[in-house]
C-alpha positions as CSV (number, residue, x, y, z in Angstrom):
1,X,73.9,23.9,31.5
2,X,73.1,26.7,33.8
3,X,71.1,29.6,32.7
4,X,68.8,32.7,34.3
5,X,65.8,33.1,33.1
6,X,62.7,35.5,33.8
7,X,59.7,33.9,35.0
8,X,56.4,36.1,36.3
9,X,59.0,38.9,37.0
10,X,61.5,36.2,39.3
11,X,64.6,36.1,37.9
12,X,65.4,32.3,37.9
13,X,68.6,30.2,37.7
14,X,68.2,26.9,36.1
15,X,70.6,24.2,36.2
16,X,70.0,21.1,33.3
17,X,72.1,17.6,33.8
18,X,72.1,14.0,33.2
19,X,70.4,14.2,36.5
20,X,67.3,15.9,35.6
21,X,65.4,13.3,34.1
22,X,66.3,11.0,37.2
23,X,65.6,13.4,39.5
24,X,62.1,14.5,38.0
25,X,61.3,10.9,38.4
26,X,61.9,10.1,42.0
27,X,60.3,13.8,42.6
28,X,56.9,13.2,40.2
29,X,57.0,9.4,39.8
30,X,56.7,9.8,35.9
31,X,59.5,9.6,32.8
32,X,60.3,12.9,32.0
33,X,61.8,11.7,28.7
34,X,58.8,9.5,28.0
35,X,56.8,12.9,28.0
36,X,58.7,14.9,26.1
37,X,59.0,12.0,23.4
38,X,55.6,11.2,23.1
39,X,53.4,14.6,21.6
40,X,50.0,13.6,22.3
41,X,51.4,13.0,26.2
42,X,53.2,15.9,26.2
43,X,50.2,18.4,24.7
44,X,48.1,16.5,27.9
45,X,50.8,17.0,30.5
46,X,51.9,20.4,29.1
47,X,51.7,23.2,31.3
48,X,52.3,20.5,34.6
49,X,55.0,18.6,32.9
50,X,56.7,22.4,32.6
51,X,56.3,23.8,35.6
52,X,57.4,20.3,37.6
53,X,60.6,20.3,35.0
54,X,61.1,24.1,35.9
55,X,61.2,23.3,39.7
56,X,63.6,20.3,39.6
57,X,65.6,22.4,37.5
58,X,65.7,25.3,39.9
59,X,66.7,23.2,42.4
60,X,69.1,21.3,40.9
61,X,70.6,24.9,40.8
62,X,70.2,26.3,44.0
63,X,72.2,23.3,44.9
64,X,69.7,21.2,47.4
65,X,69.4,18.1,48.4
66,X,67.4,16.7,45.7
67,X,66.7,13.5,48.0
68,X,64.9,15.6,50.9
69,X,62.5,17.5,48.2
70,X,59.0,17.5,49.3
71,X,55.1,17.7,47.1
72,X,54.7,20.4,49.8
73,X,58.0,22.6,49.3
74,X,56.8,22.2,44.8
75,X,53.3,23.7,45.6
76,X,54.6,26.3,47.9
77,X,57.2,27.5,44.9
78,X,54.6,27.3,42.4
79,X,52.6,29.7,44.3
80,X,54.8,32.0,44.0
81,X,54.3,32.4,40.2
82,X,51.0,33.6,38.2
83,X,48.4,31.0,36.5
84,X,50.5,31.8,33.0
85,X,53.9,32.0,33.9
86,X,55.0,28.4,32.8
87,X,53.1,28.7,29.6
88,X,54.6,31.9,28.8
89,X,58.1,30.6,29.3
90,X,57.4,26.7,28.1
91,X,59.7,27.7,25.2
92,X,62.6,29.0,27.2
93,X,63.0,26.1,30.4
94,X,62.9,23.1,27.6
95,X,65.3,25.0,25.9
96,X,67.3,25.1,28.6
97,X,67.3,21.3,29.4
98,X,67.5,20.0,25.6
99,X,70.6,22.3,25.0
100,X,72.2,20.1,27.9
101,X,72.1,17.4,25.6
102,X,75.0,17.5,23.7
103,X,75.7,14.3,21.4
104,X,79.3,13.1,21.4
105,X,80.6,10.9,18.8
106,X,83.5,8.7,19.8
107,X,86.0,7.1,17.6
């Protein structure tokens, strides 16, 4: 699923796969999945787990190379963006990548 979104005033295009989770991973070294399953984890990694979810997802849609991303390149998007932004818009990026699940049932 691809979707624009507004973000601190940046309109953003966000791309959600079966990818994302992976690529979160070998970005952030943590289970993206494993977050978002697990409340009391995700209430403590909020507002990071969001904003590190938004950038993969961003990127994913702008088409990078995923393998080449960098801490560095992260922290010099995120300063782009105001200390609320990702809380603001928490609602609206997991929405984004939990309406790219889409359950199949085969017969």
């Amino acid at each position: 699923m691809v979707k624009e979104i507004t973000i601190d005033g940046q309109e953003l295009k966000l791309a959600a796969n079966a990818a994302t989770p992976f690529r979160f991973r070998q970005m952030f070294k943590k289970d993206l999945l494993q977050i978002l399953g697990n409340e009391e984890k995700a209430e403590a990694e909020g507002v990071e787990t969001i904003s590190e979810l938004a950038f993969i997802m961003a990127k994913q849609a702008e088409g990078v190379d995923m393998s080449k991303l960098t801490e560095g390149e992260f922290y010099t998007w995120l300063e782009s963006f105001g200390p609320m932004a990702f809380i603001e818009n928490a609602e609206d990026i997991l929405g984004i990548y939990t309406s790219s699940e889409t359950t199949t049932t085969f017969r």
